[in-house]
ROBATOR-112487 format. One line per 10 residues: number of its first residue (from 1); their letters; for each residue x, y, z of N, C-alpha, C. Coordinates in steps of 0.2 Angstrom, whole numbers. Layout:
N
NUM) A) X/Y/Z/X/Y/Z/X/Y/Z | ... .
END
This chain:
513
1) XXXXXXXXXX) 278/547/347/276/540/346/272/538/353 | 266/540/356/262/540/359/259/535/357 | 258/532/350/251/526/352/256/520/350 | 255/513/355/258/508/353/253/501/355 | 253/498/352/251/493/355/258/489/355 | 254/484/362/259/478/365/256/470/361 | 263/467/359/259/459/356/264/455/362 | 260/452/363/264/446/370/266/441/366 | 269/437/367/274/431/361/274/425/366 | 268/421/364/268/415/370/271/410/365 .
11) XXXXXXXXXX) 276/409/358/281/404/355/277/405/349 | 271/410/347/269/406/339/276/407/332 | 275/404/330/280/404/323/279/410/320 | 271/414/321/267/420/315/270/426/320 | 272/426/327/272/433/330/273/438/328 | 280/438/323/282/444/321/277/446/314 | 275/442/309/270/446/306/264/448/312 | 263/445/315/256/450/318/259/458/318 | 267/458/320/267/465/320/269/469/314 | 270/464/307/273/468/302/265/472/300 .
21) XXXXXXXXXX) 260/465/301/254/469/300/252/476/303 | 251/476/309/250/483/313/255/486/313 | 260/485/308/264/492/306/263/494/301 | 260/487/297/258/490/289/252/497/290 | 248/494/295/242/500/296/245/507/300 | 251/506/299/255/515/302/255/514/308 | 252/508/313/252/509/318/258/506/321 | 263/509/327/269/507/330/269/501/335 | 272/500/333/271/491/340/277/486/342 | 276/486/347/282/481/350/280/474/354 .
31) XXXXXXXXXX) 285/470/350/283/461/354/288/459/361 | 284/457/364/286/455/371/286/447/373 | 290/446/379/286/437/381/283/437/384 | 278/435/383/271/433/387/273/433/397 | 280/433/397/282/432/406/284/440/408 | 281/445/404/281/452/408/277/453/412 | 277/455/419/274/457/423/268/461/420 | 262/462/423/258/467/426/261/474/425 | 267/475/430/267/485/430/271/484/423 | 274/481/420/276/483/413/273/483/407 .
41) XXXXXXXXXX) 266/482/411/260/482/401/259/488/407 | 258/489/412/252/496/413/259/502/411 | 264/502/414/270/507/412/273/508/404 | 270/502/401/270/502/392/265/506/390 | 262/507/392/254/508/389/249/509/385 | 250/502/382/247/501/376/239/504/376 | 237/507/370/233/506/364/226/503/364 | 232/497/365/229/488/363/233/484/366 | 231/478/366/237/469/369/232/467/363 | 239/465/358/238/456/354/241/450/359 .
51) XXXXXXXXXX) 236/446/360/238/439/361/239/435/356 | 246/431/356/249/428/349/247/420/351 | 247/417/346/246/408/344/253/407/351 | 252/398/350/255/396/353/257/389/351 | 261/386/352/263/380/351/258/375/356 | 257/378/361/253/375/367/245/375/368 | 245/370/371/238/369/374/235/372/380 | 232/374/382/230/379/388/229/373/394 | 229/368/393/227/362/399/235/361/399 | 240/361/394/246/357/395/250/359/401 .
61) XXXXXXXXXX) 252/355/404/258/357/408/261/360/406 | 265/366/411/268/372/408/265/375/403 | 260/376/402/257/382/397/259/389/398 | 261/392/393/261/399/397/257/402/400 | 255/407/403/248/408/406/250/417/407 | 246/422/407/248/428/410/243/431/415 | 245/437/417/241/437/423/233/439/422 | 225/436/424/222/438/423/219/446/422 | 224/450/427/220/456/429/222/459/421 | 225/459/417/228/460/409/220/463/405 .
71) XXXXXXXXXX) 215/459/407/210/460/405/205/463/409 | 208/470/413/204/472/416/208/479/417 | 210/479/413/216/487/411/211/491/409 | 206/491/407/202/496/400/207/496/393 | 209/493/392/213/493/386/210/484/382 | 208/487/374/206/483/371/210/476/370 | 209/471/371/213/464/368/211/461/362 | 216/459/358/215/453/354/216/447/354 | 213/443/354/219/436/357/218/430/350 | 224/426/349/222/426/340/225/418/343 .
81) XXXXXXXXXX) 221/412/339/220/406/341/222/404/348 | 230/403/352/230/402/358/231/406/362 | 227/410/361/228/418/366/219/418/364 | 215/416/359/207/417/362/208/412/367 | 209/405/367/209/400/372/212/402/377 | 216/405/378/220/406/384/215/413/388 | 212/418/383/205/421/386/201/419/389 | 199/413/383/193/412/386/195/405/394 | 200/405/395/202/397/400/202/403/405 | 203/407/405/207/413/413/200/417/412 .
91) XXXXXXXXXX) 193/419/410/188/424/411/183/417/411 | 184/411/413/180/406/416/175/403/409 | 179/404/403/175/399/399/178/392/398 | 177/388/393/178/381/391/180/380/386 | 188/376/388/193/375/379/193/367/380 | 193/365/376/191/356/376/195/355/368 | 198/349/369/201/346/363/197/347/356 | 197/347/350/195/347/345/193/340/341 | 186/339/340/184/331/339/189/330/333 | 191/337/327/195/336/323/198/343/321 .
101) XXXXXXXXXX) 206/342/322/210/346/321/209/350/315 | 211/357/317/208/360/309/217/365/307 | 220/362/300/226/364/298/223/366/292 | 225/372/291/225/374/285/219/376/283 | 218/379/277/211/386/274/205/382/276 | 202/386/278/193/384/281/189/393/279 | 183/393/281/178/396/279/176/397/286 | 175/404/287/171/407/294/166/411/292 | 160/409/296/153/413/293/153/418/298 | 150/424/297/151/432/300/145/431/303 .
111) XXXXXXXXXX) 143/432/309/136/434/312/133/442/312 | 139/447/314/141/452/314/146/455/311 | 145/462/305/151/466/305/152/471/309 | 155/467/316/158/476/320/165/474/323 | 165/478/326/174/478/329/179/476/323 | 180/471/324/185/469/321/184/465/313 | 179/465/314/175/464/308/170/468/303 | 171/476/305/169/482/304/168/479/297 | 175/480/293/175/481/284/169/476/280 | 166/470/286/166/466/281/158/466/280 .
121) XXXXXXXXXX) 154/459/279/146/460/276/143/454/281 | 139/456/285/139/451/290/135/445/287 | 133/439/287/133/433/286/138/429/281 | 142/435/279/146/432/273/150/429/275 | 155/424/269/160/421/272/166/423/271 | 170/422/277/180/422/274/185/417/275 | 187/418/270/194/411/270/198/413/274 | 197/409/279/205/410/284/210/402/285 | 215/405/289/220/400/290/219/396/296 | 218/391/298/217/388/304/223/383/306 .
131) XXXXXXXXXX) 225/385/311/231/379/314/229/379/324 | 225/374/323/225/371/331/221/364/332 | 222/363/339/218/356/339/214/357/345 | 215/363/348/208/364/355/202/368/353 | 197/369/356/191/373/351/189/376/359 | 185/381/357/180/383/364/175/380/363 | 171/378/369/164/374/370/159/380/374 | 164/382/378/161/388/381/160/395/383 | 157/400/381/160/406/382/161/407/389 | 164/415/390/164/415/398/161/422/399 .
141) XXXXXXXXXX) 160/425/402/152/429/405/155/435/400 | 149/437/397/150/443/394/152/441/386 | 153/437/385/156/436/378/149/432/374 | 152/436/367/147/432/363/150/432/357 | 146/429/351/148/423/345/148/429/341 | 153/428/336/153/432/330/155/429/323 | 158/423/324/159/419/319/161/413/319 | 159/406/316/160/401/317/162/395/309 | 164/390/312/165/385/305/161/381/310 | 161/372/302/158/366/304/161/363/310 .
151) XXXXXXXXXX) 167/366/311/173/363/317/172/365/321 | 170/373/321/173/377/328/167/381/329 | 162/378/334/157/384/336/159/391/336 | 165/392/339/165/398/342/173/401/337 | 172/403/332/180/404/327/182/412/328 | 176/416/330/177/422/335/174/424/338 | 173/428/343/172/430/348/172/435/350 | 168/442/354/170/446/358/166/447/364 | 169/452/369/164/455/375/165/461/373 | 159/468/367/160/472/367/159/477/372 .
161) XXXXXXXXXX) 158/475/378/158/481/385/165/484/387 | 170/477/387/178/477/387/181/477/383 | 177/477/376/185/478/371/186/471/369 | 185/467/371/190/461/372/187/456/365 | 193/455/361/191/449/355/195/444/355 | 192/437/352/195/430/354/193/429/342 | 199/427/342/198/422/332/203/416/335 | 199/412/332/203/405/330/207/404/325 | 206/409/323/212/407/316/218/412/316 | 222/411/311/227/416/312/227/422/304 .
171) XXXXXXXXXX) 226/428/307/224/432/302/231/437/300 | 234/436/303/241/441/302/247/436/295 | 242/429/292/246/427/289/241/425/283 | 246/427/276/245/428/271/238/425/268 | 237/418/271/233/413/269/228/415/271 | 226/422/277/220/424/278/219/430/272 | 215/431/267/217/436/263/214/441/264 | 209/443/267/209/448/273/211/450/280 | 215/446/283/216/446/287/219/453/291 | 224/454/286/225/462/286/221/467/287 .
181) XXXXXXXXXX) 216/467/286/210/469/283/207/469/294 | 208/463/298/204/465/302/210/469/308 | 217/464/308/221/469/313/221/476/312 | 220/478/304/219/486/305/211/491/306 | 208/487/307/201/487/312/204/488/316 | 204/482/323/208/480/328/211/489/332 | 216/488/328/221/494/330/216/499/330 | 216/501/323/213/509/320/207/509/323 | 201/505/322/195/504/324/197/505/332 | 194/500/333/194/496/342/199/500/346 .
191) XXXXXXXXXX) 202/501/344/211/503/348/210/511/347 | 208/513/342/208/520/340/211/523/340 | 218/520/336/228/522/336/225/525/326 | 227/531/328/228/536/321/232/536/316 | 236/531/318/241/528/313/243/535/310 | 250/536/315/256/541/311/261/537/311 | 261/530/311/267/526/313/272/527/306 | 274/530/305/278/533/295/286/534/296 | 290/534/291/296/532/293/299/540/293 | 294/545/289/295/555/292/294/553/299 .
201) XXXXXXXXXX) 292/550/303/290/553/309/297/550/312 | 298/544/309/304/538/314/308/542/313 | 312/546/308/318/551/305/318/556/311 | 311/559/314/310/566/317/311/563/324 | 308/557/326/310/556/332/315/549/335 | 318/548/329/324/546/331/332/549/330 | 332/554/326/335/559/325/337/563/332 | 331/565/335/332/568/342/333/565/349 | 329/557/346/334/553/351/340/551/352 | 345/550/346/351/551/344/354/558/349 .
211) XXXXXXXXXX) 352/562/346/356/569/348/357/570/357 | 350/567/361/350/566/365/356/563/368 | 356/556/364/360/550/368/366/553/367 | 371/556/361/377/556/359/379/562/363 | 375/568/364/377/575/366/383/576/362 | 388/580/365/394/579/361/398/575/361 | 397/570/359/402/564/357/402/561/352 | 407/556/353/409/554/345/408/548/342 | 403/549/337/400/539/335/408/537/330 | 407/533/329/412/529/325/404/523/323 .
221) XXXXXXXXXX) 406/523/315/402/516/314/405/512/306 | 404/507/309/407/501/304/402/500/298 | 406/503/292/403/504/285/403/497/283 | 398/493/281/400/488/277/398/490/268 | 393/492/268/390/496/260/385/494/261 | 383/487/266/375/485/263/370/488/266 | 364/485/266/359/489/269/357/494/274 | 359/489/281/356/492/288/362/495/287 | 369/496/288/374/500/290/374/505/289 | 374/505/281/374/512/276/367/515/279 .
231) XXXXXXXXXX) 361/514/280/354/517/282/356/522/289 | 362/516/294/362/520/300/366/524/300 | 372/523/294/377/529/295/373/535/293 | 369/535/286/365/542/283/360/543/291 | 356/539/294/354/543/299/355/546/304 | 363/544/307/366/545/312/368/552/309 | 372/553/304/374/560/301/368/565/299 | 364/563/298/359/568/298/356/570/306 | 356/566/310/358/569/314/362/575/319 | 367/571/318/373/574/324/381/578/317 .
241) XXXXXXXXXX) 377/575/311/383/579/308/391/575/307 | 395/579/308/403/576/309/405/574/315 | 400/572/318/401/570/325/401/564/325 | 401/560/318/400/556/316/406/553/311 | 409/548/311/414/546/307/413/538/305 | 412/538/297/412/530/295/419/526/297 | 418/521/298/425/516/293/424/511/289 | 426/511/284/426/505/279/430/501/279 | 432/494/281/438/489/280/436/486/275 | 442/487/269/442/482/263/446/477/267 .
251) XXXXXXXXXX) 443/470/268/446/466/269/450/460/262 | 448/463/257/453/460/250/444/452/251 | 439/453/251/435/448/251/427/451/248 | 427/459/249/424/460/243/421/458/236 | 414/463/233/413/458/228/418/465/224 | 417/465/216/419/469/211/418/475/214 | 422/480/214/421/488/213/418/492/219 | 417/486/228/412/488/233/416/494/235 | 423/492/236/424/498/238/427/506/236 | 425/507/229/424/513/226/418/515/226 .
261) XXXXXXXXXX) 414/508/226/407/511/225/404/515/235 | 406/512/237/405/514/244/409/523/247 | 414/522/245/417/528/246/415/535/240 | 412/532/236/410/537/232/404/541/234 | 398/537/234/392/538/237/391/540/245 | 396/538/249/398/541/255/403/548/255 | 407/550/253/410/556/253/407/562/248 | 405/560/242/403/565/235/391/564/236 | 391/560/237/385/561/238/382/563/243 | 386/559/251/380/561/256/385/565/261 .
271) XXXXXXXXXX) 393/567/257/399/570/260/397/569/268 | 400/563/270/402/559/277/408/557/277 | 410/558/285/418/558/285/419/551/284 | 423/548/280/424/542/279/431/540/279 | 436/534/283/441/529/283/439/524/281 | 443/523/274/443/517/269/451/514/271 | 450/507/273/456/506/276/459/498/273 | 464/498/270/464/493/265/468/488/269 | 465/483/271/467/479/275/468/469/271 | 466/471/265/467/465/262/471/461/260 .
281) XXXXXXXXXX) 478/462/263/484/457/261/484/455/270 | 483/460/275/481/455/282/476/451/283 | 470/450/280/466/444/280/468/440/276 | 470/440/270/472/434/268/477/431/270 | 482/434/273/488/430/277/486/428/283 | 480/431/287/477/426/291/472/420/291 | 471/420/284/466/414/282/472/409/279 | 475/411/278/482/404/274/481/397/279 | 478/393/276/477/385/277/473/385/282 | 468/390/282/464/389/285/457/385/281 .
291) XXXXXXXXXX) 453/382/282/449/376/277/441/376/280 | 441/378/288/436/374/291/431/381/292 | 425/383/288/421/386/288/420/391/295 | 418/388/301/419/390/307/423/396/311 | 429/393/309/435/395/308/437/402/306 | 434/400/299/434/408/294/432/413/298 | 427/413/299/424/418/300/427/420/307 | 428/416/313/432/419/318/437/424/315 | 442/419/313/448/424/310/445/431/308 | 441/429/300/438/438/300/437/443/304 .
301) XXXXXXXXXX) 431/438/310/429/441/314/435/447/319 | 440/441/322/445/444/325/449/450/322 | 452/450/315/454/454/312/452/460/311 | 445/459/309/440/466/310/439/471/314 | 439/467/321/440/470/326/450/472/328 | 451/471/325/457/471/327/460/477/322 | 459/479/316/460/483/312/455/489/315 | 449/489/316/444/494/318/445/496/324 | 449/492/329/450/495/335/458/501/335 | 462/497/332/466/503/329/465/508/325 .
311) XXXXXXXXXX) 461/508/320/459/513/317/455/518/322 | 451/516/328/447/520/330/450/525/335 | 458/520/339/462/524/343/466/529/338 | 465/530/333/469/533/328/466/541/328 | 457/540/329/453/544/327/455/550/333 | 454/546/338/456/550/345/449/548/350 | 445/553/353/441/551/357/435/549/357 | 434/542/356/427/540/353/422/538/360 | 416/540/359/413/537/364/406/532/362 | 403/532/355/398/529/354/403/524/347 .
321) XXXXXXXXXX) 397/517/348/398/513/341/389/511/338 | 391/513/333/386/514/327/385/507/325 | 379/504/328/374/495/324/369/495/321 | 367/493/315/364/491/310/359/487/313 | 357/484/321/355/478/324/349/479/323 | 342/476/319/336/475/316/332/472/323 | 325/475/322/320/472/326/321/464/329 | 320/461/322/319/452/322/327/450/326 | 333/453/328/339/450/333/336/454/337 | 331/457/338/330/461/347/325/457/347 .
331) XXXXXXXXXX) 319/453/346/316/449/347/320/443/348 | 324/441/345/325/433/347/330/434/352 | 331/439/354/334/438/361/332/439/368 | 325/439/366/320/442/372/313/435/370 | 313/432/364/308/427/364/307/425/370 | 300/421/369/296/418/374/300/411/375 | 302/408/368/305/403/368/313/402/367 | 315/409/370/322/409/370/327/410/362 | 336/412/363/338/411/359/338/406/352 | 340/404/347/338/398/343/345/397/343 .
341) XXXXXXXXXX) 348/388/343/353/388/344/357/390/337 | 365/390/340/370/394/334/372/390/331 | 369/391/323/372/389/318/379/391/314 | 379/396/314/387/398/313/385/405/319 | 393/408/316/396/414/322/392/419/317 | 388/425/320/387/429/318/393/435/315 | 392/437/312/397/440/307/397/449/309 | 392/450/312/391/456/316/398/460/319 | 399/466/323/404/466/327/402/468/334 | 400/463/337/398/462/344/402/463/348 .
351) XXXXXXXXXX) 408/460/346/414/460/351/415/466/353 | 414/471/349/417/478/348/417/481/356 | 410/483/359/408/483/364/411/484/369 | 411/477/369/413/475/377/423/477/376 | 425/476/370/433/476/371/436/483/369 | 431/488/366/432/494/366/427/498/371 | 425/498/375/421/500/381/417/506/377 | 414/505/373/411/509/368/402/509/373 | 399/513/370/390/515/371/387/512/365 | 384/508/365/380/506/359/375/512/355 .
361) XXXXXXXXXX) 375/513/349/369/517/347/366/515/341 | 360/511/341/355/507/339/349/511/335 | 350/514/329/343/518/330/338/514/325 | 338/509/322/336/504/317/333/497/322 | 335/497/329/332/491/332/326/490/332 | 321/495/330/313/495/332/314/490/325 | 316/491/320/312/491/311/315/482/308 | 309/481/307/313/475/302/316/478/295 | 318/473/292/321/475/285/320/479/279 | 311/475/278/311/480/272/308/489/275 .
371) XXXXXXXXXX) 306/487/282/305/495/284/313/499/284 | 315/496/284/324/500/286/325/501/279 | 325/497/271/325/500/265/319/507/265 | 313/505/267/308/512/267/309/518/268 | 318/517/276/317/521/279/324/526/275 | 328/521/272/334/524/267/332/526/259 | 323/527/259/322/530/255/318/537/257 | 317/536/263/314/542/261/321/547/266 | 327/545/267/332/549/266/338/550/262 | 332/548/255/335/549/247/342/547/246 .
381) XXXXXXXXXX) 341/540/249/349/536/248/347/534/242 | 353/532/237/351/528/230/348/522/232 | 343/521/226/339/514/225/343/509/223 | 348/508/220/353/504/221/357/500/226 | 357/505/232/359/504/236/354/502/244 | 347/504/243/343/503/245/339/495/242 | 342/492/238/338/484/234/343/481/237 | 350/483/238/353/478/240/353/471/240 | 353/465/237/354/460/242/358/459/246 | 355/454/252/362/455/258/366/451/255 .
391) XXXXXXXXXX) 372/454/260/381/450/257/383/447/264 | 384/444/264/386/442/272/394/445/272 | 393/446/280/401/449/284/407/447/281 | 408/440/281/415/436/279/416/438/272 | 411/441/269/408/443/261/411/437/257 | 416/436/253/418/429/247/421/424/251 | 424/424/257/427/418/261/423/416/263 | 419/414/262/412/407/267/407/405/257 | 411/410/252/409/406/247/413/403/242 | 421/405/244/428/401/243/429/394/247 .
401) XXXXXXXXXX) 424/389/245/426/382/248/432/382/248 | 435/379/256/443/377/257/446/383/259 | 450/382/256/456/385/259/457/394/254 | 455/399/258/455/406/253/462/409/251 | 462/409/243/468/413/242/468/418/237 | 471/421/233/470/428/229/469/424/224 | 471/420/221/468/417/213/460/415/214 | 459/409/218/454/408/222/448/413/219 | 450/420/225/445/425/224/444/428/218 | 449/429/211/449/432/207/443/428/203 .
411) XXXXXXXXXX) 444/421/205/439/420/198/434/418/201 | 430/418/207/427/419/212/422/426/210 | 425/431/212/424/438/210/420/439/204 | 425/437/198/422/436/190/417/433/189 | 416/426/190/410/423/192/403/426/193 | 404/428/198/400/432/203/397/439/199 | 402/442/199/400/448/192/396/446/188 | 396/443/182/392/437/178/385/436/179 | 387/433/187/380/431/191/372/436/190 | 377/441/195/374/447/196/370/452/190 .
421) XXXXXXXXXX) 374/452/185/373/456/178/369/452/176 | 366/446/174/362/443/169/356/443/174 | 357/442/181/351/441/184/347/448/184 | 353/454/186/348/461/183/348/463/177 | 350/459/172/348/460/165/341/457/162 | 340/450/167/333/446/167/326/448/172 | 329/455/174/323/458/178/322/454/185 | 325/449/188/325/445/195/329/448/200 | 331/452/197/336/456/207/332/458/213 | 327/459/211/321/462/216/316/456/216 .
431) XXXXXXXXXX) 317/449/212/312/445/215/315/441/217 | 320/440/217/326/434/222/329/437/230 | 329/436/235/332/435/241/340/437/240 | 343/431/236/350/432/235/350/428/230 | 356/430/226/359/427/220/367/428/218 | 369/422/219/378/422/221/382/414/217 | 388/416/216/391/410/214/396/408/220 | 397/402/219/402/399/225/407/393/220 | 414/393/223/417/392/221/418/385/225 | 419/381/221/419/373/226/424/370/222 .
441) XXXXXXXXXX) 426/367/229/434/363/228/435/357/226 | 433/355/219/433/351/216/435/353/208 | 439/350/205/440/350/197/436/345/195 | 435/347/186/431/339/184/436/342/176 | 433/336/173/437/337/167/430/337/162 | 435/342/156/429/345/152/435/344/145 | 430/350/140/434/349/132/432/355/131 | 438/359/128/438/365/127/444/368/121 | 439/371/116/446/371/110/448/363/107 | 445/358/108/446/354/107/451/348/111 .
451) XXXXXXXXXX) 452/352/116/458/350/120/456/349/128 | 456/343/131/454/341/136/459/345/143 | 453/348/146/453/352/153/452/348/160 | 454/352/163/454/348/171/453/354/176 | 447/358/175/447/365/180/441/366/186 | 441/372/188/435/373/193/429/371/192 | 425/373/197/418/373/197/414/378/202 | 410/382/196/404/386/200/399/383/199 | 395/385/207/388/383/207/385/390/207 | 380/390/205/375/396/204/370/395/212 .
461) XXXXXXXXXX) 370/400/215/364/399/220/361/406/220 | 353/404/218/348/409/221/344/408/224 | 339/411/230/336/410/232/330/415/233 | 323/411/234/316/418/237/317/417/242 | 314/423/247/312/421/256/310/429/256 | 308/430/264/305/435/264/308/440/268 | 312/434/273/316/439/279/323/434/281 | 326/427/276/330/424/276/328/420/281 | 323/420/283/323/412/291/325/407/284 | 319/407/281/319/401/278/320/404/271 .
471) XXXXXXXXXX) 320/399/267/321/401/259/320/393/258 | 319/396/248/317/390/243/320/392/237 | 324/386/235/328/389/227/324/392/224 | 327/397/219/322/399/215/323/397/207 | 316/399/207/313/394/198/315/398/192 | 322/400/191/325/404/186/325/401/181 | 323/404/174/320/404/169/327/399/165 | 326/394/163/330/391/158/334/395/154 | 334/397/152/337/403/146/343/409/151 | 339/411/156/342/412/160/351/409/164 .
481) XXXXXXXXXX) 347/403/167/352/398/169/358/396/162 | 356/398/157/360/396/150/363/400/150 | 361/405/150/366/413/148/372/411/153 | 369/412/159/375/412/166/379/408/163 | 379/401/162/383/396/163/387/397/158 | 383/399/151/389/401/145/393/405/146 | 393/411/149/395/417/152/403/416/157 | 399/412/162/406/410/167/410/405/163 | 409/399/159/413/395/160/416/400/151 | 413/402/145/420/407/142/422/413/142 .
491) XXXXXXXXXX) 423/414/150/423/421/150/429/421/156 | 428/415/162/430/417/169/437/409/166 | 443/412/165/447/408/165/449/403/172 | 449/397/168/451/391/174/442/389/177 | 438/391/176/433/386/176/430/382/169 | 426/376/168/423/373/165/420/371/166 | 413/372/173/407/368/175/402/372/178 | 398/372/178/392/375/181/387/372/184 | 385/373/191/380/367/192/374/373/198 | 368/371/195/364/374/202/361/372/207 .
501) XXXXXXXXXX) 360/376/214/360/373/218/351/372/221 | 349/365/220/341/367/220/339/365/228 | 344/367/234/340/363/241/338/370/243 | 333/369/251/331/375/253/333/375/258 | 331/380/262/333/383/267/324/383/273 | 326/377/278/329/372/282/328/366/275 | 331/360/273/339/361/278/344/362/278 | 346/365/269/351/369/268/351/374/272 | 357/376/272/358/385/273/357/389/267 | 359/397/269/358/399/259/364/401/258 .
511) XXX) 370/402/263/376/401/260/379/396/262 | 386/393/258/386/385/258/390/384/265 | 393/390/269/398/390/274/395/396/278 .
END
């Protein structure tokens, strides 16, 4: 993994697609904060530098700023809305406020098809995205015009002696429809990265990084069935082999059948040492009158590790713990703009670490999500188990409003079942984000058989998103929404309601706890 570029993160909302893009083009890359010194871009060695958008104006107090000499590497730059401004304010040209702010789709005429604009037909036009209110007035020595609107003299820019390009808009987001189209120029072209960035290469050299790290010691890693865990357990084992041991804690808050289905496909399919450990009658007896959302999940949390630390003294000599921990939590923890505050407790086993003096072993940190399912097929894990929707950790207690008890979960469970099946009956498993029923602490009164009822209530919750920041209900077919609701209320005894839930995500959450 020789060719990388570097993207510097001066706070835009887009940074990380900048980089899902230049991963789409095979090429490898990683996001940093715009407040890395000097010897750590020349010791990274990038390729290339993308400069990201910013919330900020380059005249504003506290601007971010980096060090000029960046532009004097031999290494080509891109700088994309506040990263051309911030080129062109540090290499002596002029950014001056915009007589009008430009939000949203505009048209950029081409002067030139080269660099980064290679694919395209020079005077022609393209729809891109704009989001800013400063503009260039003036270039700075060596640079010249390559594309502009009625707004923005100068919408791109470069100085082909050094590599270096300035776009006003932002191309890494959807709303540019070629925009894609020019980062992989950028890289491929201008950068001249050969794009072997493929999840066969990720398998071959991170497999050997593994081997390196572990030597002969012993991973232990926390199965939960869903995506990233199960990805890094088949990694890890392919790997290092039985130097490797799962554990699965059935916490009694699973959905139908996970943990057969998990043990099956882990022993007889990809034969992995596996500990299934039925710990379900000790998490409900520590959730008893517990009510307040926050809460639960500590509880889980502490019992999990308090069951998994025991189980691990049991194994004998462990020296590594196996995490599922994805790109996008290693980016927000190195942001330019810092953590985002907590909304709830992460369900993760973070604790794990520090209380069991374990070596972390991360081999999924570089990948976002959907390259982590890319990466569990091309080491021929079932497709079933690769579409996964996520389940969260607490799994059915953060969607059992109140207080959790085993009747509670049963028809919770049922419910849920229901859900699940008519959604992949309706061919929406793969277009929805998540799709889940929650049990909510209210009875109402209904008519059934004739005879006045006074039972539960499910809500139906689904959502679209693309990586769970944000989500928007989704627009499930009527017919659909009928089937479910006739489904759970004569089928799942002690309900008679059905209600769905249409807010989004900000400022709901996607699950209700």
């Amino acid at each position: 993994m020789n060719e990388r570029i570097l993207i510097l993160d001066f706070g835009s909302q887009y940074t990380q697609l900048i980089a899902r893009r230049v991963r789409e083009a095979h090429v490898y890359c990683e996001i940093h904060p715009c407040t890395v010194d000097l010897d750590f871009i020349k010791n990274f060695s990038p390729k290339g530098i993308i400069l990201s958008g910013s919330p900020y104006s380059v005249e504003q107090e506290g601007a971010p700023m980096i060090d000029p000499a960046v532009f004097d590497l031999g290494v080509p730059v891109l700088g994309i809305c506040y990263g051309m401004q911030l080129m062109t304010h540090l290499l002596g040209g002029r950014v001056a406020r915009a007589q009008h702010r430009e939000f949203g789709r505009a048209h950029i005429r081409l002067e030139e098809n080269t660099g980064i604009f290679t694919p395209f037909e020079a005077g022609g036009l393209q729809e891109v995205w704009m989001s800013h209110g400063d503009r260039i007035e003036g270039l700075p020595s060596g640079f010249e015009r390559l594309a502009w609107t009625d707004n923005s003299p100068y919408a791109a820019i470069h100085d082909p002696q050094r590599k270096l390009y300035g776009i006003q808009f932002h191309c890494e987001v959807v709303h540019s429809p070629r925009g894609a189209e020019m980062l992989t120029a950028f890289v491929r072209g201008v950068c001249g990265c050969e794009g072997d960035w493929t999840m066969a290469s990720f398998i071959e050299t991170s497999s050997a990084a593994i081997r390196e790290q572990v030597g002969q010691g012993h991973v232990i890693s926390a199965l939960s069935g869903g995506v990233d865990s199960s990805v890094v357990s088949v990694l890890i084992h392919k790997a290092i082999g039985d130097q490797l041991t799962c554990i699965f804690v059935d916490n009694g808050l699973l959905r139908t059948g996970e943990r057969d289905r998990v043990a099956t496909v882990f022993r007889e399919y990809f034969h992995i040492p596996l500990r299934v450990i039925d710990a379900a009658d000790l998490f409900l007896d520590r959730l008893k009158g517990v009510t307040d959302p926050e809460q639960k999940r500590k509880v889980i949390g502490r019992t999990f590790i308090e069951v998994f630390d025991q189980e691990a003294k049991d194994i004998g000599e462990v020296d590594f713990l196996a995490q599922g921990t994805l790109y996008p939590d290693v980016i927000e923890s190195i942001s330019f703009k810092g953590p985002s505050a907590t909304i709830k407790s992460h369900h993760n086993v973070g604790g794990l670490p520090e209380r069991m003096k374990l070596k972390l072993v991360e081999p999924v940190r570089e990948l976002f999500k959907d390259e982590v399912r890319e990466l569990g097929r091309e080491l021929g894990m079932p497709e079933e188990m690769i579409r996964r929707q996520p389940f969260p950790g607490p799994g059915l207690a953060i969607r059992c409003l109140g207080e959790v008890t085993a009747e509670k979960l049963a028809i919770l469970r049922q419910a849920d079942t229901i859900v699940l099946e008519e959604i992949k009956e309706a061919g929406l498993y793969d277009r929805v984000w998540q799709s889940f029923a929650v049990l909510l602490p209210v009875q109402s009164v209904g008519v059934m058989g004739d005879e006045r009822t006074y039972e539960q209530a499910i809500c139906l919750r689904a959502v679209e998103s693309v990586d769970g920041m944000t989500a928007d209900w989704a627009h499930l077919p009527y017919e659909v929404l009928a089937r479910i609701s006739s489904r759970v209320i004569n089928e799942v005894k002690g309900v008679n309601r059905m209600v769905y839930d249409i807010s989004s995500k900000p400022p709901a959450t996607i699950e209700w706890e």
